[in-house]
C-alpha positions, 0 to 999 in steps of 0.5 A: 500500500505505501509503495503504492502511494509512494510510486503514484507520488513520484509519477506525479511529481515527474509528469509535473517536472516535465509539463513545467520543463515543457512550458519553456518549449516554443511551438515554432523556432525560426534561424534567420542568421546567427543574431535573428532567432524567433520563438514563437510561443502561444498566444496569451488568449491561447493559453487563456483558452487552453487553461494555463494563463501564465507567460512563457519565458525563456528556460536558458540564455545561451549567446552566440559569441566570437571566441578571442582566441581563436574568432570562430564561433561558440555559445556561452554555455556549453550543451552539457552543461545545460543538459547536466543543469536539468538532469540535476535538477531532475535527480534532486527532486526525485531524491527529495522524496 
């Protein structure tokens, strides 16, 4: 019985992780150039419409820059990190149950 609950709790919990992970997701990203990204996210009656009434916001704020050393190209964070960044903050919520 209380592995029952136990498991329905943690179910909970990640479906929520995941659904609040996922309100960070535009609905369309178009790549002009390397300054000229558009996220196009739902409307604020569309979200009214759907439910949810809260603003999306941007989940990271990765910039493109000109390396010194070598003037190619990089971002400002590395996908590892971003990735590493969410999977802890995945692993913490799972271990603080």
């Amino acid at each position: 019985m209380q592995q029952d609950v136990l498991l329905e709790m943690t179910e909970k919990s990640v479906r929520k992780w995941v659904s609040a992970i996922m309100d960070f997701v535009p609905i369309d990203v178009k790549v002009q150039d390397s300054n000229t990204v558009t996220n196009t996210f739902y409307t604020e009656e569309q979200i009214k419409e759907m439910g949810a009434p809260k603003e999306k916001i941007p989940l990271f704020h990765i910039d493109l820059m000109l390396d010194e050393e070598t003037s190619r190209p990089k971002f400002s964070t590395s996908a590892r990190e971003v990735v590493g960044s969410i999977c802890m903050i995945f692993e913490q919520g799972i271990k603080s149950l």
